[in-house]
N, C-alpha and C positions, 0 to 999 in steps of 0.2 A: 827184614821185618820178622819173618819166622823164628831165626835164631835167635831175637832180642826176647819175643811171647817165650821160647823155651827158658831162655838164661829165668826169664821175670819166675818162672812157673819151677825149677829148680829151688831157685832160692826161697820160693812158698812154701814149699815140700821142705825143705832143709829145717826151714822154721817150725814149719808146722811138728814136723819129730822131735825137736828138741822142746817145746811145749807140753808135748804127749809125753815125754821120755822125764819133766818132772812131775807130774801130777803121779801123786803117789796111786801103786798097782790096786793096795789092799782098796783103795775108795770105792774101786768098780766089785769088788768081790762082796759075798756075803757069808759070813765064816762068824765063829763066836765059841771062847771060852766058855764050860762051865767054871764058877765062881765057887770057894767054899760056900759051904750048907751051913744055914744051923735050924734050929725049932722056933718058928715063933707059935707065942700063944694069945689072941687073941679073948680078954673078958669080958664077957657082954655084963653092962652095967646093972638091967636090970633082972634078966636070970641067973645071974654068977655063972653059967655055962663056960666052957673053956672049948675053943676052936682049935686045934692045931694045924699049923701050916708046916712044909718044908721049905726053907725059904736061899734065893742063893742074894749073900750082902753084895753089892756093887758101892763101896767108897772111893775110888782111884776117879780119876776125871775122866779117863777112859774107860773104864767101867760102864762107870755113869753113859757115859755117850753110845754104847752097844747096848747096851739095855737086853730088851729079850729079841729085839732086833732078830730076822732069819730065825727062828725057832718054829718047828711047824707043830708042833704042841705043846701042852702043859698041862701036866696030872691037876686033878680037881684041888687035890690039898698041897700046889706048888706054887712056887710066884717066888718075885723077886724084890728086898728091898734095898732101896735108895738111901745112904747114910753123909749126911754133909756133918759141921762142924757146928752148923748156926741156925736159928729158924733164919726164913723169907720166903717171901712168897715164889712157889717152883714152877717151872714150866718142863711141859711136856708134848711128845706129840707122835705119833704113829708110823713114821717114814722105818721101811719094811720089815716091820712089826707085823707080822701074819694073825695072831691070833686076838680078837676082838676081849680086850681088857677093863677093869672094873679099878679105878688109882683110888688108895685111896690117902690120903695125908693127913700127919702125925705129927704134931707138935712136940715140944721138947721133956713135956709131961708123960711121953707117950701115951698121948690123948688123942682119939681119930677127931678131926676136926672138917673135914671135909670129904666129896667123895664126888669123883665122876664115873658116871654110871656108862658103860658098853662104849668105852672108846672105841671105833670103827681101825679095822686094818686098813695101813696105807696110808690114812689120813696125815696131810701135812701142818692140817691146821693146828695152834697150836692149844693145849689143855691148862689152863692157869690155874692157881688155886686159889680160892680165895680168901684165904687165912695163911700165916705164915707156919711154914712145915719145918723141920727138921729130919724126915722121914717120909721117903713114900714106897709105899704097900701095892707092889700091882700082881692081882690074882684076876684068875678066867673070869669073863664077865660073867654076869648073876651068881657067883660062889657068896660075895657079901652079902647079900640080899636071901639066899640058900641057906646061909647060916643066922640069918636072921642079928643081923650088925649090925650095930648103932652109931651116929655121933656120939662122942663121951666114951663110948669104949677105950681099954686101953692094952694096948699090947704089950707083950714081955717077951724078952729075946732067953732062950735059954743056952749057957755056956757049952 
């Protein structure tokens, strides 16, 4: 009987490693490229004011999927934007995301059309928007509201 519980309790163990040995390494790590930079500038519609950010583009699907993900900061005039092919409506969400974020989405006008205010670190729940984005804009929480940003505003990427 003993030798049968061991045989049963090997072959668990055999199993169990070859499940663990495919479940890729990097999922349990939290590691993160920086991305090219460029300037974006942000025009408030009704003071013509000009905002600048330094901004890192994330277009790749992996990109996209680490986000600012493991960063333990971000300079006041930093953040990261999101570049797809097409508007729709985007989702978003805070899985280990440390730093409490301000998203905000941009239609294909480069026109801010939405905007979630102090997404919570960690949160899994998810961030939708409610207008269809082609662009999203994620800086320190209260920096948009600091710089006094609108809907209607519109951004411009500089070369």
């Amino acid at each position: 009987m003993k030798l049968k519980k061991l045989k049963i309790c090997k072959i668990i163990l055999f199993f169990s490693l070859i499940i663990i040995s495919m479940y890729p390494l990097n999922s349990f790590s939290c590691s993160f490229n920086v991305l090219p930079k460029k300037v974006l500038i942000i025009l408030n519609k009704i003071t013509n004011e000009k905002s600048h950010f330094v901004v890192e583009i994330a277009k790749t699907d992996e990109q996209k999927k680490q986000g600012l993900q493991c960063r333990i900061s971000l300079k006041k005039n930093e953040g990261m934007l999101f570049v797809w092919n097409f508007e729709d409506y985007r989702t978003f969400w805070m899985k280990n995301t440390r730093i409490p974020l301000d998203l905000i989405f941009v239609n294909a006008n480069y026109e801010i059309v939405d905007v979630f205010y102090n997404a919570e670190p960690y949160k899994l729940n998810a961030i939708n928007s409610k207008k269809k984005a082609k662009y999203v804009l994620e800086l320190n929480s209260g920096v948009f509201k600091s710089f006094y940003l609108n809907l209607g505003d519109k951004i411009l990427l500089k070369k």
